[in-house]
C-alpha positions in Angstrom: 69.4 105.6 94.6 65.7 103.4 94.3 66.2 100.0 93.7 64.9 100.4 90.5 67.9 102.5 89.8 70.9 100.6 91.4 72.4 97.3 90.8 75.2 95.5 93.0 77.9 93.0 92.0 78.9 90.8 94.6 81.3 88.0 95.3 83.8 86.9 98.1 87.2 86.4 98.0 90.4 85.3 100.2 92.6 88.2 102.1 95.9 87.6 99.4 92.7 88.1 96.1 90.2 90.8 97.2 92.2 93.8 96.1 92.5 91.9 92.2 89.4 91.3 92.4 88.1 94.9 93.1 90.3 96.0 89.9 88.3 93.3 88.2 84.6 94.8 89.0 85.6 98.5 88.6 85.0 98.6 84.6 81.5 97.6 85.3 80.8 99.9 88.4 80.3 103.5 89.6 81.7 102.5 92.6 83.4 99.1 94.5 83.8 98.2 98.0 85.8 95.7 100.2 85.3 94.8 104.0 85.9 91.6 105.9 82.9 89.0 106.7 84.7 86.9 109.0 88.1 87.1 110.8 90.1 88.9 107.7 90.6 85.9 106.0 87.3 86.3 103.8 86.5 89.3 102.0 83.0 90.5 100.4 84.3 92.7 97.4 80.5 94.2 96.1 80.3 97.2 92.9 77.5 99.3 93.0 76.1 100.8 89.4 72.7 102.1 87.7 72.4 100.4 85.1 71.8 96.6 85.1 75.1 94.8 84.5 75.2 92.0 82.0 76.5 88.8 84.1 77.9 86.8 81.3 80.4 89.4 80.7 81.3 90.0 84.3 81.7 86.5 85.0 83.7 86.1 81.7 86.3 89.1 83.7 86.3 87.7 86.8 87.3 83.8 85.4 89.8 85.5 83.3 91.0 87.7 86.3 91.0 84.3 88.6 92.6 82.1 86.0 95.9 84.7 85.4 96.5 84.1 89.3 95.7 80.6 89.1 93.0 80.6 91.7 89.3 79.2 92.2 86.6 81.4 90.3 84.3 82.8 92.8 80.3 82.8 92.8 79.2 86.3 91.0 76.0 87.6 92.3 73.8 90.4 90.2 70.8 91.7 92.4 69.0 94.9 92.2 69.7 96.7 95.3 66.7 97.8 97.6 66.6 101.4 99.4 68.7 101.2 102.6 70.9 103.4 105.1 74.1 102.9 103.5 75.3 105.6 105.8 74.5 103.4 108.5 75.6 99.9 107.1 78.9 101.2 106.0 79.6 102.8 109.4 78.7 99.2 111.1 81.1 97.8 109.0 83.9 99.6 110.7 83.8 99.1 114.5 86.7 100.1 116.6 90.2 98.1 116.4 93.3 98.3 118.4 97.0 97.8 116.9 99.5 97.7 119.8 99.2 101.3 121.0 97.3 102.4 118.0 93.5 102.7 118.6 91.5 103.3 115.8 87.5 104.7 114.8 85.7 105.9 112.8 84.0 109.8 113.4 80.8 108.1 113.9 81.7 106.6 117.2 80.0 108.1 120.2 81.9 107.1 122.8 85.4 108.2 123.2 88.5 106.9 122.7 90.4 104.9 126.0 92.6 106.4 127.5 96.3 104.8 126.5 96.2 104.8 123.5 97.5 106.5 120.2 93.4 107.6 118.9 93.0 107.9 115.0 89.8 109.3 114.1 89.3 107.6 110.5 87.1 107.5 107.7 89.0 106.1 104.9 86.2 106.9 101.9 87.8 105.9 98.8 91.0 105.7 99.9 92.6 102.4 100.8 93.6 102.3 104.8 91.1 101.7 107.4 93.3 99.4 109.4 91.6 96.4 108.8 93.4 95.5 105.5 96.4 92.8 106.8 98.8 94.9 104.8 98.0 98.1 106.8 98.2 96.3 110.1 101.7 94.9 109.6 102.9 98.9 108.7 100.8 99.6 112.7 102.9 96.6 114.2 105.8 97.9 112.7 106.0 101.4 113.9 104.1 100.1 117.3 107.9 98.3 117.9 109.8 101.1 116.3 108.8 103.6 118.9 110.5 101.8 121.8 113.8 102.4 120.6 113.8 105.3 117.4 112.9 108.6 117.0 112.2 110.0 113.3 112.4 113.7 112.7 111.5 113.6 108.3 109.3 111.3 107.4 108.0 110.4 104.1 104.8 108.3 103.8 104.8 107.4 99.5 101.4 105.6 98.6 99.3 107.4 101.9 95.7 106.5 101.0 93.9 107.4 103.6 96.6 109.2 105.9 96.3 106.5 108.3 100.2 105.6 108.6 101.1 109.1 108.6 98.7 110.0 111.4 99.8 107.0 113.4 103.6 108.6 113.1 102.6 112.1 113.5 100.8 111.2 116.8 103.9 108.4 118.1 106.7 110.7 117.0 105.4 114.5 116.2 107.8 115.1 113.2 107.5 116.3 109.9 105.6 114.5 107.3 105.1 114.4 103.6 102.3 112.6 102.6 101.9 111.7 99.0 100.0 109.6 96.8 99.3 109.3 93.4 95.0 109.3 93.1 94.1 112.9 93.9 90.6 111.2 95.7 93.1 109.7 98.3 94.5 113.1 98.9 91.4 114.9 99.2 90.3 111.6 102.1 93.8 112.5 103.8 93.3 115.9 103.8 90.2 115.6 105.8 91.3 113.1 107.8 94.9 115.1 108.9 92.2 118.2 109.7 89.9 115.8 111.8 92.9 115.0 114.0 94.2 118.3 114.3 97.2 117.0 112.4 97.7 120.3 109.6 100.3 121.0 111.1 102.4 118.2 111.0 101.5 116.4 107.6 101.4 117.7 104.4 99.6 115.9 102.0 100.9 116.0 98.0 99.5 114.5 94.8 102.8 113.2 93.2 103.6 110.1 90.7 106.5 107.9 92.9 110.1 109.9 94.1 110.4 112.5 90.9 108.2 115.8 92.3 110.0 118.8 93.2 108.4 118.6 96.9 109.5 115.3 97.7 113.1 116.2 96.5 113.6 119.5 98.4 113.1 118.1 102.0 116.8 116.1 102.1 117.0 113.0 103.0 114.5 111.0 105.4 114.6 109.8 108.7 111.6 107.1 107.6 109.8 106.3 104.4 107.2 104.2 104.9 105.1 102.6 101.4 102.8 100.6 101.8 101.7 99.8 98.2 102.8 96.5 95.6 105.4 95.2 95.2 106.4 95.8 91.4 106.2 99.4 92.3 108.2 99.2 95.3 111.2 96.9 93.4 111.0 99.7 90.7 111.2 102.3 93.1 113.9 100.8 95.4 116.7 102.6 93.7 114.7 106.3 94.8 113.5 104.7 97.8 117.6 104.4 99.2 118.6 107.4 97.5 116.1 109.3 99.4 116.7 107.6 102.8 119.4 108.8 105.3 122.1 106.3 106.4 120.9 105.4 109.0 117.0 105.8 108.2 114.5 102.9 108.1 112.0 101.7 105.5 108.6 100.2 106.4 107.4 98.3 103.3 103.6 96.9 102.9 101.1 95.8 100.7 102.6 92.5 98.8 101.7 88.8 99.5 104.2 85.8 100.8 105.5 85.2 97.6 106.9 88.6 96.6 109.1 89.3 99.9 112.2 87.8 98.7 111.8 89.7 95.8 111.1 93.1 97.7 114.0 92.4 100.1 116.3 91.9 97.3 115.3 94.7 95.0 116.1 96.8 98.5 119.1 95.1 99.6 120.8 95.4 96.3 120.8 99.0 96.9 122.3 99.3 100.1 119.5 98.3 102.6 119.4 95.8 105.2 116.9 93.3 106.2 115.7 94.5 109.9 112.3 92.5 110.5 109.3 90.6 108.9 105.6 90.6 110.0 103.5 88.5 108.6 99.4 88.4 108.9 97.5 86.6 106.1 99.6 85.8 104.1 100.5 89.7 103.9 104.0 91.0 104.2 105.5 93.7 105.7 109.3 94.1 106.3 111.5 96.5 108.2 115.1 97.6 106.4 117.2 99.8 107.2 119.7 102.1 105.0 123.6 101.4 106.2 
């Protein structure tokens, strides 16, 4: 796009508001984007569109969007958007990281992988999971200590963005994997990425709505489910969750803030689970159960 023809919404926000805050700008964009400016504490949440948005009424749905959370109202930027290599800026945006044994790059990297490590070539597109989100790194941590003392057979990854938690188990434990999510875009980012990593085997991606698709019924049970979503959905869904999960089988759950675990632990305990673990980075949870 000419500058002339592109416009860009920005404004930063903490780790626990980006993702409401992305929801916020969508109505007024083509596209949004999210990435960390400083150590994942601050995020810089920006909306790309062509024609020139009228601030008044963004900043009108970003103070009502701040005020229903009960948090400051961030700065809103409008700018036109000079010609630049957004190939480029987006790929510096997403240098290596390492999580435990997991070691993780995007396909633009030159240099290869370390030896040591579990590798996951990743470009997440508009999926959600690079493994920089705090949400997606507790889910890495998780499975990082699970591998020292389980070994999963049937997995189920429900909410898989990207692919990146199912390529992480695929490549620690080599079983079988169903990978589903509900945004058919996600699917089509996990399908490449599962090819890039010679992982087509292994994982099969599905665009399904939560536990009621045929698919997802006719494997049996599962050794793991792993969902790494919100936590309203996951409370609704924690009656499907256990009915889907062997006795026996664990449960990785992700993507809900410090004020909602009690009420994900519960939802899950109430229907036979049992609280294993916490991790806790940025005020993001992730928690461990396990069926009895």
């Amino acid at each position: 796009m000419s500058a002339d023809s592109c416009w860009q919404i920005s404004l930063t926000a903490t780790a626990g508001s980006f993702k409401a805050f992305e929801l916020a700008l969508e109505p007024f964009c083509e596209v949004v984007t999210c990435f960390p400016v400083s150590d994942e504490s601050i995020w810089q949440v920006t909306g790309f569109t062509r024609e020139k948005p009228q601030k008044q009424v963004v900043e009108s749905a970003v103070s009502i969007l701040a005020a229903s959370v009960n948090i400051p109202v961030p700065v809103v930027k409008i700018s036109p958007v000079a010609e630049r290599d957004w190939e480029t800026e987006s790929f510096a945006n997403f240098p290596p990281i390492r999580i435990g044994r997991y070691y993780i790059y995007g396909s633009h990297e030159m240099e290869p992988p370390p030896r040591g490590f579990v590798s996951l070539c990743l470009n997440a597109g508009p999926a959600f999971g690079t493994g920089r989100h705090a949400s997606t790194m507790g889910a890495l941590w998780a499975l990082d200590d699970l591998a020292r003392r389980y070994r999963f057979r049937r997995v189920l990854d429900m909410g898989t963005g990207s692919g990146i938690l199912a390529m992480a188990i695929a490549k620690t434990w080599r079983p079988k994997i169903l990978a589903s999510d509900i945004d058919p875009r996600a699917i089509a980012t996990c399908i490449t990425n599962i090819h890039d990593n010679g992982l087509s085997d292994l994982i099969r991606p599905i665009c399904a709505n939560g536990y009621d698709n045929r698919t997802i019924n006719g494997q049996g049970r599962y050794d793991l489910i792993v969902s790494n979503i919100l936590a309203n959905p996951l409370c609704r869904m924690a009656g499907a969750l256990s009915r889907h999960l062997k006795p026996g089988g664990v449960a990785i759950l992700g993507g809900f803030v410090t004020t909602d675990w009690r009420r994900v632990a519960t939802a899950h305990q109430a229907q036979g689970l049992t609280f294993v673990r916490r991790y806790e980075i940025d005020e993001w949870q992730t928690l461990v159960l396990k069926r009895s």
